[in-house]
C-alpha positions in Angstrom: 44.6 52.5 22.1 48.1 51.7 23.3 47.4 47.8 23.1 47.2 48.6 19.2 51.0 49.0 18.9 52.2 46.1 17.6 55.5 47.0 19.9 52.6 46.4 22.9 54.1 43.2 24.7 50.7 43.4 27.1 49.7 39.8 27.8 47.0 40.7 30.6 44.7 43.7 30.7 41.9 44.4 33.7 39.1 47.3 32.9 37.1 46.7 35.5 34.5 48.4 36.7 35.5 51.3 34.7 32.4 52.2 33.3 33.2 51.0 30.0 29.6 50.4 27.6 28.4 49.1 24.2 30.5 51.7 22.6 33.7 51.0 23.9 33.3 47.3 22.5 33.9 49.0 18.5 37.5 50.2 19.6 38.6 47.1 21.8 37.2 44.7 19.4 40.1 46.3 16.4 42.9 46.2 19.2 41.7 42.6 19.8 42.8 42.5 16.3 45.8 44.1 15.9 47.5 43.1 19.3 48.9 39.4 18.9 49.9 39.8 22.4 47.2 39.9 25.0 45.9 36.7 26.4 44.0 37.6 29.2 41.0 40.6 29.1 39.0 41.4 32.2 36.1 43.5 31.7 33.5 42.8 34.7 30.9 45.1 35.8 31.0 47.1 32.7 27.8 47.9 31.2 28.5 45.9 27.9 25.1 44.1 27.3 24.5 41.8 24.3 25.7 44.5 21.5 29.0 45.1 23.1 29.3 41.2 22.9 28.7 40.9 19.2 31.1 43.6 18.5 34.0 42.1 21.1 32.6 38.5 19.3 33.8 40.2 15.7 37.3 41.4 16.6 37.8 37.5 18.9 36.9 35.8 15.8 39.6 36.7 13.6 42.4 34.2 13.6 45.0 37.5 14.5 43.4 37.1 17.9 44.9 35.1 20.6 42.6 36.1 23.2 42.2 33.2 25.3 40.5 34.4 29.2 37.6 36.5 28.9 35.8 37.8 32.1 32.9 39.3 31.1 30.9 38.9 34.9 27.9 41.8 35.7 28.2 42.8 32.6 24.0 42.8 31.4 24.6 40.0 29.2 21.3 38.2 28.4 20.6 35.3 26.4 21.4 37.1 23.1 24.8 37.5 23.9 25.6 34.0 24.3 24.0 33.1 20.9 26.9 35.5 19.7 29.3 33.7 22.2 28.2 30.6 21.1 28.8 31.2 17.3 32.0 32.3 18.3 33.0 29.6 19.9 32.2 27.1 17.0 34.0 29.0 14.3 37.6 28.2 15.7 38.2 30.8 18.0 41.2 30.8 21.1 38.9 31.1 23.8 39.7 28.6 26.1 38.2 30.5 29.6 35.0 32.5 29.4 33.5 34.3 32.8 29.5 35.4 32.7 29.4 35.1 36.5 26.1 37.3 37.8 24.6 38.2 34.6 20.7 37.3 33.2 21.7 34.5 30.7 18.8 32.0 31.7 17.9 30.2 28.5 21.5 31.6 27.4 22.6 28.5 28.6 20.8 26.2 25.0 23.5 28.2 22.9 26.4 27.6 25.2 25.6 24.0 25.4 25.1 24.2 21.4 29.1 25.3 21.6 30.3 22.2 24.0 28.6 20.2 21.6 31.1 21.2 18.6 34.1 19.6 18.7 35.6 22.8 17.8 35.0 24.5 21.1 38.1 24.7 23.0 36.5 26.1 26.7 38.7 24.5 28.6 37.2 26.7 32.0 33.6 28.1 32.3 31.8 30.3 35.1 28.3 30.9 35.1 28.1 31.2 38.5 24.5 33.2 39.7 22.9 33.5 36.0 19.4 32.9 36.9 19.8 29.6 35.4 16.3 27.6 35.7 15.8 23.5 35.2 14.1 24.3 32.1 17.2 26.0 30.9 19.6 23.9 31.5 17.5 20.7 30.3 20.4 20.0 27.5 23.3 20.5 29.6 23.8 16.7 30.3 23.8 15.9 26.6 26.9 18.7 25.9 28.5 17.6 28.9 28.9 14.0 28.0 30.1 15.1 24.2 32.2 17.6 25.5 36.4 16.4 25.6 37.7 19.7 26.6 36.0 21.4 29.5 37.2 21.1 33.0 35.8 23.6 34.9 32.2 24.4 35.3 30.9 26.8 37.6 27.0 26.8 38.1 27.2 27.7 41.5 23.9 29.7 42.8 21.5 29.1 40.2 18.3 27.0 41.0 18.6 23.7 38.5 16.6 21.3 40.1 17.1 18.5 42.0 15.8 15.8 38.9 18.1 17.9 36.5 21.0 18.0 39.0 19.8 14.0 39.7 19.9 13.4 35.6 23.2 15.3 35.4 25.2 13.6 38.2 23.9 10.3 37.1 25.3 10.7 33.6 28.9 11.8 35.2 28.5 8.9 37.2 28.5 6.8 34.0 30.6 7.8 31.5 34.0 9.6 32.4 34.9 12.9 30.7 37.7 15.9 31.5 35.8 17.7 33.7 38.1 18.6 37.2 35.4 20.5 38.7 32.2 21.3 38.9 30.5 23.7 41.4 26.8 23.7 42.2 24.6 25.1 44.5 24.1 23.5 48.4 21.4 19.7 48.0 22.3 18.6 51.0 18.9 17.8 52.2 18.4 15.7 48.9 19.6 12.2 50.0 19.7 10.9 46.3 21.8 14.0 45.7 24.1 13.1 48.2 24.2 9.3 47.6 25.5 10.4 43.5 28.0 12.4 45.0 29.1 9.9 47.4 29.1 7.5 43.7 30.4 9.7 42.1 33.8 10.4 44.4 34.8 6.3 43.8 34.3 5.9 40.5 35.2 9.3 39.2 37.9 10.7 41.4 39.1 12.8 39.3 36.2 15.1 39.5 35.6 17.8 42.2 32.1 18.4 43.0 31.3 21.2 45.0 28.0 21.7 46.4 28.3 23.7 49.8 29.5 27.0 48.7 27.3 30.3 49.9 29.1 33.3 48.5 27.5 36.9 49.5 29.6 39.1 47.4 30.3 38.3 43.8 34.1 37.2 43.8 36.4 38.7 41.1 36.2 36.1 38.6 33.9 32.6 39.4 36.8 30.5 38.1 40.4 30.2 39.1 42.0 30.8 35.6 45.2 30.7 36.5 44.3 26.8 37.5 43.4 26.3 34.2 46.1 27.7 31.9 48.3 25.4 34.0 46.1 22.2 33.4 
């Protein structure tokens, strides 16, 4: 791969849709390595699945890697690829944005949160925007949340969390104040307890964005504005 050159000054890389797969993973995983250079790897709607994301997971966790945006959206990632995400995450790793818009995480989510917990996480930005997330799944995100001191960006947009675990989870925001910016959920605007948090939630906490009436048809190219978040 070019990007192995150590004379490859490449700080931002997009593959796309470019009908990469698990096997592709082995090679990019040694540039990963080798290349001190590149920041920011797009690799969306790429047929990856969960062992693509161990292997990527092996070449991001040595500390040659500065990797720190990784869009990994509609990529067949299911819950076992965040446990390998997760252990990533804890073991001092640059990652501070990570992208798994539109794929099959559900329960995913416990080993994410597991991450947010350790103070070693640096996510700074995270989109999980439609990934079939479920109130039972997301039962300890309130917990990692309220530990977390470095994420400000959470995108959980079109998933179905409940209203008494998006209820429990606004409540504790409205409590204690943390560095989250923004968060993005689905549309409650029929729930009037829902409503009355947010309403709370915009006095005693204004520096949080909560959004809560976005519809989105079509997947957009990344779930969270990166750029936003290398600058914050």
């Amino acid at each position: 791969m070019t990007f192995k050159d150590p004379k490859c000054f490449l700080q931002r890389l997009s593959l796309e849709n470019c009908h990469l797969t698990e096997a592709c993973c082995k090679a990019l995983a040694s540039a990963l390595v080798v290349n001190q250079q590149l920041m920011d790897l797009r690799l969306a709607k790429n047929n990856l699945r969960d062992g693509g994301v161990k292997l990527l997971c092996e070449g991001l966790g040595y500390p040659e890697c500065k990797l720190e945006t990784l869009v990994s959206g509609q990529c067949n990632i299911t819950s076992c690829g965040c446990k390998h995400l997760s252990k990533l995450l804890q073991e001092d790793s640059s990652l501070t944005n990570l992208d798994l818009g539109l794929n099959l995480i559900t329960t995913g989510l416990w080993y994410l949160g597991e991450a947010l917990k350790n103070s070693i996480c640096k996510l700074k930005c995270l989109g999980l925007w439609c990934c079939s997330i479920t109130p039972f799944s997301c039962q300890d995100l309130t917990s990692a949340l309220i530990s977390n001191q470095k994420l400000e960006t959470l995108d959980l947009s079109q998933n179905n969390l409940g209203n008494s675990r998006v209820t429990v989870l606004l409540e504790a925001l409205n409590q204690k104040k943390g560095p989250l910016k923004t968060l993005r959920l689905r549309p409650y605007k029929y729930n009037l307890k829902i409503q009355k948090l947010l309403e709370e939630i915009k006095e005693t906490n204004p520096k949080l964005t909560i959004e809560c009436n976005i519809v989105r048809t079509t997947r957009p190219s990344s779930s969270v504005d990166f750029s936003i978040c290398r600058e914050s």
